[in-house]
C-alpha positions in Angstrom: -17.6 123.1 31.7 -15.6 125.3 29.3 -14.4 124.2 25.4 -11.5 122.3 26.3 -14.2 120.0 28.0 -16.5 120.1 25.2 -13.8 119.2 23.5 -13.3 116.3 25.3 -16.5 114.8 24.5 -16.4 115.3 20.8 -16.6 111.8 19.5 -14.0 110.4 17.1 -15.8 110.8 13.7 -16.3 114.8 14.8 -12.2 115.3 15.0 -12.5 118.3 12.8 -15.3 119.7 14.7 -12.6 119.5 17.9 -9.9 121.1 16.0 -12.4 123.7 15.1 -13.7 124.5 18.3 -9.7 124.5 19.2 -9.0 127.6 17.2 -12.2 129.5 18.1 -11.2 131.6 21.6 -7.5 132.4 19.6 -9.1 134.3 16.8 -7.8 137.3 16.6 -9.6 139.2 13.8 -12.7 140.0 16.4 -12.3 142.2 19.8 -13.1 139.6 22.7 -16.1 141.3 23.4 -17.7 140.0 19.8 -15.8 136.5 20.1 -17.1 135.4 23.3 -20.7 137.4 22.4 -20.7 135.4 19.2 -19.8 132.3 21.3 -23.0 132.9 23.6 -25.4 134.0 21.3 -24.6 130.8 19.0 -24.8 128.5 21.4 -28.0 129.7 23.2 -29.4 129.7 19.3 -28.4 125.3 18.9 -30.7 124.7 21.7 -28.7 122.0 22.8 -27.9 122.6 27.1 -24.5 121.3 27.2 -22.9 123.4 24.3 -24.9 126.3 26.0 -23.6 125.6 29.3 -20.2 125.2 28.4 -20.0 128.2 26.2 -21.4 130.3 28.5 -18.9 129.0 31.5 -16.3 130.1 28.6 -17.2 133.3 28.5 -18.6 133.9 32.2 -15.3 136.1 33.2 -15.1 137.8 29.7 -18.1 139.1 29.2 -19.7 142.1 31.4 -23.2 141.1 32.6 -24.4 143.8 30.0 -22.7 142.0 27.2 -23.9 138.5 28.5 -27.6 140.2 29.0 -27.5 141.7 25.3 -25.7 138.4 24.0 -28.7 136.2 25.3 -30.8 139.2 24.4 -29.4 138.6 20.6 -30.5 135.0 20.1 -33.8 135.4 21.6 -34.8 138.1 19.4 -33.7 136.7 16.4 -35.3 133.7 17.0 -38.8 135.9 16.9 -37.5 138.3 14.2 -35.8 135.1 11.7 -39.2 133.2 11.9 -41.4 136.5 11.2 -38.9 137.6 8.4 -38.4 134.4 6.7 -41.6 133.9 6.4 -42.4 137.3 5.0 -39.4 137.2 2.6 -41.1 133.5 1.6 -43.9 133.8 1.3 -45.2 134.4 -2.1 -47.7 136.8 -1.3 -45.9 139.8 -1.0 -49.2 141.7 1.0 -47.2 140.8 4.4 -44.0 142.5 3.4 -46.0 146.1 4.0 -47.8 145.0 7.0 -46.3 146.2 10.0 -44.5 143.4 12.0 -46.5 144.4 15.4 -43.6 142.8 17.3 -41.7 144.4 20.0 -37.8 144.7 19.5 -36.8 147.6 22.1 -33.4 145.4 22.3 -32.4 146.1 19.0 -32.5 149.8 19.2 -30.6 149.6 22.7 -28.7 146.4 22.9 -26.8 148.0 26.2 -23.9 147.2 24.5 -22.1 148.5 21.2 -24.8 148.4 18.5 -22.0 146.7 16.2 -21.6 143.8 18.4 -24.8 143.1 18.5 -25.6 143.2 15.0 -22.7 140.8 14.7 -24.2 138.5 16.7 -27.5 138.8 15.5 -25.8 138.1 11.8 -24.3 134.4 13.5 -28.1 134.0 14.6 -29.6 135.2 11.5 -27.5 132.5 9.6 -28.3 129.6 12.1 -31.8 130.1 11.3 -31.6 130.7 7.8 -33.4 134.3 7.9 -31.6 136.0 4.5 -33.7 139.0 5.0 -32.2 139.4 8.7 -29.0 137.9 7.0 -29.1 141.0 4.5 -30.1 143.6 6.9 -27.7 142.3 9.7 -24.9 142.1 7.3 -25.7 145.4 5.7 -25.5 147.5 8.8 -22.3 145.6 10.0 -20.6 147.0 6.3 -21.8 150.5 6.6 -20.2 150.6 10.4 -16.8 149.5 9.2 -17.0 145.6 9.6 -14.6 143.8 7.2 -15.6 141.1 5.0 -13.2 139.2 7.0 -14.9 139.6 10.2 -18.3 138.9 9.4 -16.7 136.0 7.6 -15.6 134.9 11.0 -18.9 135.4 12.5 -20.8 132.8 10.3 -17.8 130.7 10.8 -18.3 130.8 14.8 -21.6 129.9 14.3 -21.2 126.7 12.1 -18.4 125.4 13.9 -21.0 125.9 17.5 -23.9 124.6 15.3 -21.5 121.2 14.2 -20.5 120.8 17.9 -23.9 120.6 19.0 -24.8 117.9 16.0 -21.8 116.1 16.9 -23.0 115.7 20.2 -26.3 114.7 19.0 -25.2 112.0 16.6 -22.7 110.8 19.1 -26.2 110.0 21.9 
């Protein structure tokens, strides 16, 4: 399965959601390497098998198996980190913010792949989960290493367009 047959299964009230997911593998403001990363690490994060399957089968001869391992590895540690840090950044008391986190994130220091990318896709994650701490942080780094406002646009805009394609499919069932 790839987009185009995603695509085809949008149903009709989800036509912007296919013209969406139509423009995603053209953009051009991202190096392939962060598109179909983005793609991966999005779709993994929706949870739903057949947007993950069929984004991954997009990106299976663009990625290297590094990228793909760090672009998995990018969802899965958010989705510890997001829940930890939301709920620290939440929480009213404030006593957990200076306790140390006592969760391993190796990953993060050694993604195997551009630290940049990663952080990108970790941003896309971030948002999905609704972690602004890891959104700040994330989006943070991404500025001080040169990423436009325009890319990291595009980032968030990956994910929401994944995240609709997955609830399209869910409404549709």
């Amino acid at each position: 399965m790839s987009i185009d047959s995603l695509k085809a299964q949008m149903p009709d009230f989800a036509k912007d959601v296919k013209l969406n997911l139509s423009n995603i593998s053209g953009e051009e403001g991202l190096s392939d390497q962060q598109k179909y990363g983005l793609m991966v690490a999005c779709a993994i994060t929706t949870r739903n098998p057949v947007i993950k399957d069929a984004f991954l089968a997009e990106a299976a001869d663009k990625l290297s198996p590094e990228a793909l391992h760090a672009a998995k590895g990018a969802a899965t540690m958010m989705g510890m980190n997001n829940i930890y840090y939301r709920f620290v950044h939440l929480s009213s008391n404030k006593d957990y913010g200076s306790m140390p986190a006592k969760l391993r994130m190796n990953l993060i220091g050694r993604p195997g792949v551009e630290k940049v990318d990663f952080e990108l896709w970790s941003l896309a994650v971030s948002a999905m989960n609704g972690c602004g701490m890891c959104i700040d942080s994330h989006e943070g780094i991404l500025r001080q290493n040169g990423l436009t406002t325009e890319q990291i646009q595009t980032a968030i805009r990956f994910a929401a367009i994944i995240q609709s394609a997955a609830i399209a499919l869910e409404a549709a069932a």
